[in-house]
N, C-alpha and C positions, 0 to 999 in steps of 0.2 A: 400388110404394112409396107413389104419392100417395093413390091408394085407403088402403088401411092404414090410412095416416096420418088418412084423416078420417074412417074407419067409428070408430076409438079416440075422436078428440077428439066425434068429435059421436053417439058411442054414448046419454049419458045423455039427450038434452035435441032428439033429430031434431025434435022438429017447432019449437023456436026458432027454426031455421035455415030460411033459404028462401036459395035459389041460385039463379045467372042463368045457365043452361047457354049458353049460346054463351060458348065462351070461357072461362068461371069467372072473371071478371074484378070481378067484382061486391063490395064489400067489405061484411058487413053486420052489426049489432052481435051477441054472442053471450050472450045471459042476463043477470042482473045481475052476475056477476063482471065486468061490464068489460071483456069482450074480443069480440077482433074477429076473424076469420080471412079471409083472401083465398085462394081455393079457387085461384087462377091459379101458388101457386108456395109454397104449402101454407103460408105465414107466419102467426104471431100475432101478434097487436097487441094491449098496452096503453095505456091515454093516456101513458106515459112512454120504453116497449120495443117493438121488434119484435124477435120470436123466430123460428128457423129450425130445421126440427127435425136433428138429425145419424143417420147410418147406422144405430146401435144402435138410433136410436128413442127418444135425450133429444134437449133442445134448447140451443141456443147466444142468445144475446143477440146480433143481428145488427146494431142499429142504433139509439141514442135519438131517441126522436121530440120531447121536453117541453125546456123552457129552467128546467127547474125545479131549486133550488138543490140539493136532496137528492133522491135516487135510492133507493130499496129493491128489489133485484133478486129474484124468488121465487125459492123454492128447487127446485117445483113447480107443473106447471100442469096440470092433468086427469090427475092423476096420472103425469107424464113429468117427469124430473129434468133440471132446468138444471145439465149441465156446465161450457159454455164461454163464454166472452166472445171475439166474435169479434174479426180483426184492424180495428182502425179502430172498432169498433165506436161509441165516445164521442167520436171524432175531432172535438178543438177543439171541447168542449162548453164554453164558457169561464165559463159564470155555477155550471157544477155546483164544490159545497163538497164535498160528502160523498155518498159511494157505499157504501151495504150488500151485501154480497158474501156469499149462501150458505155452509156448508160444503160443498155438493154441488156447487160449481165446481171444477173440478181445473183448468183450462186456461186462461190470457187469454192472445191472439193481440196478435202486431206492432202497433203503433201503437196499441192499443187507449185507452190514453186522453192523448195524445199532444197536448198543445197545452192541457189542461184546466188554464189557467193561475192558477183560483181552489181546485184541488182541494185539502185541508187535512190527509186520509187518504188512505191508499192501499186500504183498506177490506179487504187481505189475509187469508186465515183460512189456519189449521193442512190446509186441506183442498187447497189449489193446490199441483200439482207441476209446474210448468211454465208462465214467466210468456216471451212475446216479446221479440223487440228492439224497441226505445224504447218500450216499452209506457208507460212514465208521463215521456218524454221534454216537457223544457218544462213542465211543473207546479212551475211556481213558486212556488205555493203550500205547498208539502210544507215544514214543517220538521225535521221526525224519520219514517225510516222501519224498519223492521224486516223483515227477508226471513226465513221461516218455513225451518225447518231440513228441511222436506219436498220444497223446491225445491231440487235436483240443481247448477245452474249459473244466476247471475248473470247475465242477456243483456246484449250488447252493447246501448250505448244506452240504457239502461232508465232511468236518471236522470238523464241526459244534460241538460246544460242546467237542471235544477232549481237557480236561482242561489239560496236563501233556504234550501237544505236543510241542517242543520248538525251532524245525529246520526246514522247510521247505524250500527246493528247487522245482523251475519250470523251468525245462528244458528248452532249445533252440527249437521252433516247438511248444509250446504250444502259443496259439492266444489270447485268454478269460481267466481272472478270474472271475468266477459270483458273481452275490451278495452272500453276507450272506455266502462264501466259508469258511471261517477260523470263524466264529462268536462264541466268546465264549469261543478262544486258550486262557486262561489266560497265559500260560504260554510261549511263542511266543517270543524268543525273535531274533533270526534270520531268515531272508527272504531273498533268493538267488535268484533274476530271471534273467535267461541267455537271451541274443538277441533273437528280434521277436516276443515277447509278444507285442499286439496291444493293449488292453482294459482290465481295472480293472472296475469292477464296484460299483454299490454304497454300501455301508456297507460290501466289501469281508472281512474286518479287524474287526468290529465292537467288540466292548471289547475285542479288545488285548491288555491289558495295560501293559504290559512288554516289548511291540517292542520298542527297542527304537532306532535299525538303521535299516533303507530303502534304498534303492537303486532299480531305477528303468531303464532300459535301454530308448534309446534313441525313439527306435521303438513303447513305450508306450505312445497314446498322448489321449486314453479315459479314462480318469478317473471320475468316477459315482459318487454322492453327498455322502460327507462323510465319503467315502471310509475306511480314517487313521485319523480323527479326534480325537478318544478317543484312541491313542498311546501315547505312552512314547516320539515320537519321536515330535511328531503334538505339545504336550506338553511343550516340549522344545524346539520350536521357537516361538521367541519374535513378539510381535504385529507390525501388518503391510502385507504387501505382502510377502505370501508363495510360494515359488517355490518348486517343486518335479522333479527332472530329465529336460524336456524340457517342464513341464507343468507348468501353475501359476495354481496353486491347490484354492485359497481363498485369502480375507482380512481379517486376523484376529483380533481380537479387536476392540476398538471403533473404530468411523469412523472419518479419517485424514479433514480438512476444507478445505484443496486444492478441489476444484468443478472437478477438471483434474487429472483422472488417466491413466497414461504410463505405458505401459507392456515395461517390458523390451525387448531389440534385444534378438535376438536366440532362442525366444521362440516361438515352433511350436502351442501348444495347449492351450488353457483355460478350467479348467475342468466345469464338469457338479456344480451349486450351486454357481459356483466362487463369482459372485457379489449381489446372492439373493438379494431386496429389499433395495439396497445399493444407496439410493434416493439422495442422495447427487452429486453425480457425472453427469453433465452437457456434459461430452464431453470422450470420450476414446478415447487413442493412442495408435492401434496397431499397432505391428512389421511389416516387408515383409515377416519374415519368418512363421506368424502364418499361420498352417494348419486345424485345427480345432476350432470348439466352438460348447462346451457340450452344456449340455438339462440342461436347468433354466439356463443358467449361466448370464444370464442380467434380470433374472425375476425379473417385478414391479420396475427399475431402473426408475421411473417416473420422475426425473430430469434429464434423459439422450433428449439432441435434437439434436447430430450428433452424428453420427460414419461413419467413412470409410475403409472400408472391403479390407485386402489385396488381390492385384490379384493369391495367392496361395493358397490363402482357397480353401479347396475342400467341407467343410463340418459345416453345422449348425444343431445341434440337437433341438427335441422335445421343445416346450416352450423356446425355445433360447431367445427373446426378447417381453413374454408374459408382457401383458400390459402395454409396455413401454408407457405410455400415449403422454411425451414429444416428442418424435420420428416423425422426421417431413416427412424424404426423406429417402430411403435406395439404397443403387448403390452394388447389389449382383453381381460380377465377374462369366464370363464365367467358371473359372477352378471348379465352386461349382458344384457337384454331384447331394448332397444329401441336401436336406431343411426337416427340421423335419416335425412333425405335429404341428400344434399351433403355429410354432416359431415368428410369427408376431400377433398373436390372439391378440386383448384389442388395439391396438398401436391407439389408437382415434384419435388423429392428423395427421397420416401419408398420406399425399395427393400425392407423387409421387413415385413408386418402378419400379425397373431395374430389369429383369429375366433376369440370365443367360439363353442360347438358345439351349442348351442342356441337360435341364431337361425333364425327358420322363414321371414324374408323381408332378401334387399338391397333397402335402398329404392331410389329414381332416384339417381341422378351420386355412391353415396357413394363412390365411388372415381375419378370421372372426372378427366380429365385428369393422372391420377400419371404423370407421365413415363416416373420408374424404375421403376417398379412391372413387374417382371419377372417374379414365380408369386406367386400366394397360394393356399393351402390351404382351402377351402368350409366352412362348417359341416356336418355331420353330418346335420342334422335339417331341411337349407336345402330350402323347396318351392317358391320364387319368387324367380326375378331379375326386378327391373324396368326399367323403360327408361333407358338409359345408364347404368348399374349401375358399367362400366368402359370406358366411351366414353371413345378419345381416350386411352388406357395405350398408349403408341406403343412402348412394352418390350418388352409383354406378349408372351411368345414359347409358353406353354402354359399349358391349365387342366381339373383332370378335375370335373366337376358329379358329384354325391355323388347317390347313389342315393335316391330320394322326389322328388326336383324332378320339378313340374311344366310349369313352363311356363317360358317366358326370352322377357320382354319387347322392346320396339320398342328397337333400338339400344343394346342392353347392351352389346356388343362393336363398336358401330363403329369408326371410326380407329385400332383398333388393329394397325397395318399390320404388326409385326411376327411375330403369332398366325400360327401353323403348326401347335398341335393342339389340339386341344378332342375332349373325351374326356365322348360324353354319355349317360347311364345312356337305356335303356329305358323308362324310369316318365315319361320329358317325354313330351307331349302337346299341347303345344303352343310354337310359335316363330316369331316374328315373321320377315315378310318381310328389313325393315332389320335383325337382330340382328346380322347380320355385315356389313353394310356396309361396302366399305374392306379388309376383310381379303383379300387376294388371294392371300396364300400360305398359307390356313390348307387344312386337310384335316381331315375331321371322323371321328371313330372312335367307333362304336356297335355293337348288334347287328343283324345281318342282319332283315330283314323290319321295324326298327323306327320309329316317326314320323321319328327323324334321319337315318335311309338315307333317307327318300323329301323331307325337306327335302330333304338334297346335293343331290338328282337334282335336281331343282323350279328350284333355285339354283346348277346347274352348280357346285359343290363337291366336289371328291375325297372319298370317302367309303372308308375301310378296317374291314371287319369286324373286331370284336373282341369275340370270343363269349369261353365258360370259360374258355379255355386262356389261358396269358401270351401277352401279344401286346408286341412289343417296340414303343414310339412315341417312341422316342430320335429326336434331330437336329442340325440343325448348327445355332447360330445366325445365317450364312451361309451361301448353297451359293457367292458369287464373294467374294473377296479378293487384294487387294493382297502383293504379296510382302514380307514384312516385321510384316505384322499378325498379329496373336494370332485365334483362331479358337474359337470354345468349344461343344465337344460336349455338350448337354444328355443326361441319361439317364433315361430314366424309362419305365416297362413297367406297364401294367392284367393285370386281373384272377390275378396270380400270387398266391402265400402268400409273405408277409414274412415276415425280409428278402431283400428283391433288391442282388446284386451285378453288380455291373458289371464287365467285361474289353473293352478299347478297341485296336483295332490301325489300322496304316493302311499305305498303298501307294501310289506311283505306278500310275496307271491303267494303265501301259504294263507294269508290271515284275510279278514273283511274288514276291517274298518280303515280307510281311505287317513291322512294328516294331509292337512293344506297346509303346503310349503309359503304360497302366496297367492292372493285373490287380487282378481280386476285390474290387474298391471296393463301398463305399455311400455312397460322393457324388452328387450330380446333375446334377455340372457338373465337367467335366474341360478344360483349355487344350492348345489345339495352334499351334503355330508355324510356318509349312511351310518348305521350306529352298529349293525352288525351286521357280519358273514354270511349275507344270504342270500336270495333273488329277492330282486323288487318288481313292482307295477309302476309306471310313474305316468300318473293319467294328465295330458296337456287338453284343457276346453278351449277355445278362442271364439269371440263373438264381437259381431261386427256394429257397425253402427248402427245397421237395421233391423237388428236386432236375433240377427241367422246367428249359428254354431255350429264347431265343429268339433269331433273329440278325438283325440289319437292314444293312443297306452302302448305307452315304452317298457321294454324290459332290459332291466339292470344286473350283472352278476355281481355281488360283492366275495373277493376273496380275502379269505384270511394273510396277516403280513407275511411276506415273503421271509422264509428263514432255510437256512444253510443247514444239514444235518451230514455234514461228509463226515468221513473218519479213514485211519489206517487200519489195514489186515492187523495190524500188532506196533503196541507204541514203543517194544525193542527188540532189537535184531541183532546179531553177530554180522561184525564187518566181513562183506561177502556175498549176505545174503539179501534179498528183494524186499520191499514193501509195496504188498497197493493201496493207491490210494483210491478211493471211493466214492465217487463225486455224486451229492442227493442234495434236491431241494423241495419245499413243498411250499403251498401258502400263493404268495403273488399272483401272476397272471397266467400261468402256467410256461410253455414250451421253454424249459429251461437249457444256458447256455453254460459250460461252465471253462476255467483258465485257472492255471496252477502253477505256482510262484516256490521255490524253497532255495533257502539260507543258511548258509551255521552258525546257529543261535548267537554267537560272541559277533558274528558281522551285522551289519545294515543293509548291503546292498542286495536287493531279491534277484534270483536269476530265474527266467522263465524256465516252465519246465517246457507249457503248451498253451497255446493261445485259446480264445473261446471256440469250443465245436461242443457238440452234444452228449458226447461221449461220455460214459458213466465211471468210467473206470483206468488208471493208467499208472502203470510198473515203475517203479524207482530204485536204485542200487546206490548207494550213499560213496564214497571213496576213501573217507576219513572215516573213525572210530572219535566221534565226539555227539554233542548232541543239536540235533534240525529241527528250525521251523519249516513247515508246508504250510501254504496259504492257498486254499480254495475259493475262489472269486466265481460266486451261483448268481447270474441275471437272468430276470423273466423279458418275457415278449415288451413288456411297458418301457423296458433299458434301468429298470432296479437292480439294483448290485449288493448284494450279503456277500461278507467276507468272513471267513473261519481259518483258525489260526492253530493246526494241529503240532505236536512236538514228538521226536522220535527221538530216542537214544541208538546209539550204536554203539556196540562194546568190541575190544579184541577179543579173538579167537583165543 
């Protein structure tokens, strides 16, 4: 490359040049154009630029050499075209006023004139497509500047800090303003954006407090948290519902008593923050016309328990409806694209959600930690779950992956302790060590030979073949219970022809004659009751529409009710001496926990003695000569709790 490089520049003019081969270190003038080259690291120099050549074989502006008030950049130098301006390039050049800027630069780099506190121009042409962050950061000097509709996005920082800048225009063709783009214009008081600006993001205004008229086009429906809040203009709209262009920007002010807020018709967007932690509100009304909803814009809405999503949304952002606790159901429209990360994380209640069937990725956590969240349905077209996708769905008791998915990221399925079947097409290809972390009852079903049979193996996971034929993957969703509790047979069978019906029977282990619970259903969830303390059978048939079947037999432990049998060594004692107490449970689910509580009888308030651990047994010495209750708190594995209420006298000596 360096060769090339200097057989091109010093093709016309070899014997100009003389070199100091040790090294190439030697700088030495080049003709009368003024330039210089240092053979050590292929740079040009003029009295005011050093230049650096780039891969293609034009050059970049690497660095000003001169204190000189005006700058003319070439556009050309021995015939190779100056593209770029490097990052830093002008860095705190503070006496330069004015920069002339090629049309053959397409590119200035980060900080490039950054500190240029007397700059006047930004010296921008129709020919740059890509300017860095805080490229003209601190140019206080700038009072009007113009961003060229050729430029994509607005970087972060780029005028940051220009206290005396008072005019900006963004062209027609620019898409993005970033954050923190204008942060710090005190002096801001108009803003021009032409059609086709898509997205503002959050703080691009942040202490402009002199804006005090906006205008945003129609094409604009991102807007980032905060964005114009501390404006002149934000300032001057009264408390209540803010609109910006076709966006509701926030509720400003306290908060209205109506439980019901209405967007108004026409409006495409709700920005990112809209309704932050705005717990009050029970139900929202949106438009037909709305097409998006930003990131946080219903965060912590914990008194929200409907909404209904217009069929034009295309788009939910990041943490859209984070820990909606109240949120019962969600019916997401086919026309949605794009579902953020998170945008369902925390919804505790939410027990049934609609995929549109044309999402081709779950982001990380949009479903995590949904309590309820007991089945959802995949999309269609779904090629990637990502990491904790439904980490922490402690429901979740099954899920069939849709045929094209690829891969199932790091912890999609952790904590979901409940998961007993995961039903994964052949077409994965890849799956995180952690994806099931936690799950310990699940069982995975695929076809034989495929990446998911040799995951199970890998990962000690029960693994059942289910090739063409219907394969029956119905269950309980307990195999131990309490005598007296409801019990619910899940139904659900792969690769048969719809519809599948379902015939449910069961049996004492010990006995022959079968009770059909339910015949010939298309339900997927049928309740069983058991009537006594025993083992059961519980045989699931399924048959398809062609007439196949398949049979699967569950078994069920029923335990007798959970009951407390603790007592004291002795129900009196002389003040002095010990009591133990004795902590027994029988009945329930077994692995009992137990916690013990005592009072003097004439009080209310129980003082712990010990929290729950396993322990059977544990010493007490009274301090008073009067008489105690001891409260023995016995839970099985299920979190059933029997309490017993023992009384001890103590007497003086």
């Amino acid at each position: 490359m360096k060769g090339d490089f200097l057989k091109r520049l010093c093709a016309f003019s070899l014997s100009a040049l003389m070199l100091t081969c040790a090294g190439f270190t030697e700088v030495l003038p080049f003709g009368a154009a003024g330039l210089a080259v240092s053979a050590a690291d292929d740079a040009i120099e003029t009295a005011d630029l050093r230049f650096r050549p780039n891969d293609d074989g034009t050059l970049r502006v690497a660095k000003v050499l001169s204190r000189n008030k005006e700058i003319v950049i070439p556009g050309e130098i021995n015939g190779m075209k100056v593209t770029k301006i490097s990052k830093k390039a002008f860095y705190n050049a503070v006496l330069l006023e004015k920069i002339t800027i090629p049309e053959t630069v397409t590119e200035i780099g980060e900080q490039a004139f950054e500190g240029c506190f007397s700059l006047k121009d930004t010296g921008l042409t129709s020919g740059i497509k890509t300017i860095g962050k805080c490229a003209y950061k601190d140019c206080r000097g700038l009072h009007e500047v113009t961003i060229p509709g050729n430029i994509d996005t607005v970087s972060t920082g780029i005028f940051a800090g220009c206290t005396r800048l008072q005019r900006a225009t963004i062209k027609s063709g620019v898409n993005t303003i970033s954050s923190g783009a204008f942060l710090g214009c005190l002096s801001l008081k108009e803003l021009i954006i032409e059609d086709g600006l898509e997205r503002i993001e959050g703080g691009a205004f942040e202490n402009c407090y002199a804006l005090k008229s906006i205008e945003i086009p129609d094409s604009t429906l991102n807007i980032g948290a905060y964005a114009f809040t501390d404006t002149a203009w934000y300032k001057s709209q009264p408390d209540g519902d803010v609109y910006l262009g076709k966006v509701f920007l926030m509720r400003k002010g306290t908060d209205k008593s109506d439980p019901k807020l209405t967007i108004k018709s026409g409006t495409r967007a709700i920005a990112a923050n809209a309704l932050w932690t705005r717990t009050q509100f029970t139900s929202v009304e949106l438009p037909d016309s709305l097409e998006v909803i930003g990131e946080t814009a219903f965060f912590y809405c914990t008194g929200l328990t409907s909404i209904k999503l217009p069929k034009r949304l295309r788009s939910i952002g990041g943490n859209a409806f984070l820990n909606c606790d109240g949120l019962e159901s969600i019916e997401i429209p086919d026309s949605v694209t794009e579902l953020g990360y998170q945008s369902f994380s925390g919804c505790k209640s939410l027990v049934s959600v609609k995929l549109p069937q044309n999402l081709s990725v779950l982001e990380s956590a949009v479903f995590g930690y949904c309590d309820s969240l007991r089945s959802i349905k995949l999309p269609a077209d779904l090629k990637e779950l990502r990491s904790e996708a439904f980490t922490n769905c402690t429901s979740l008791e099954s899920i069939e992956l849709p045929e094209g998915l690829t891969k199932i990221d790091d912890l999609v399925f952790s904590g979901c302790s409940s998961l007993r079947t995961v039903i994964i097409p052949d077409t994965v290809t890849a799956i995180y060590n952690d994806a099931f972390l936690g799950c310990d009852k699940l069982t995975i079903y695929g076809k034989k030979g495929s990446y998911a049979e040799n995951y199970a193996k890998i990962n000690g996971i029960p693994f059942v073949e289910a090739g063409a034929s219907l394969t029956n993957t119905s269950y309980l969703s307990s195999e131990s219970v309490t005598l007296g509790r409801i019990i619910k047979v899940r139904l659900s069978a792969v690769s048969g022809a719809s519809p599948l019906r379902y015939t449910v029977q069961y049996k004492k282990t010990t006995g022959n004659k079968w009770t059909t619970l339910i015949r010939d259903t298309k339900k997927t969830a049928v309740a069983l009751t058991p009537k006594a303390a025993v083992s059961y059978d519980v045989r699931v048939t399924v048959k398809d529409k062609n007439g196949k079947s398949s049979v699967r037999t569950l078994q069920l432990t029923v335990n007798k009710p959970l009951t407390n049998v603790s007592k004291l060594s002795s129900d009196s004692i002389t003040l002095g001496e010990r009591v133990k107490i004795r902590c027994y449970a029988k009945g329930g689910e077994g692995e009992y926990t137990y916690a013990v509580y005592c009072k003097k009888a004439s009080h209310i308030k129980w003082t712990k003695l010990r929290g729950y651990t396993s322990g059977n047994a544990l010493t007490f010495r009274p301090t008073t000569a009067t008489q105690y209750h001891i409260r023995v708190d016995a839970k099985d594995k299920s979190g059933r709790v029997e309490s017993k209420i023992l009384t001890l006298s103590v007497v003086k000596k």
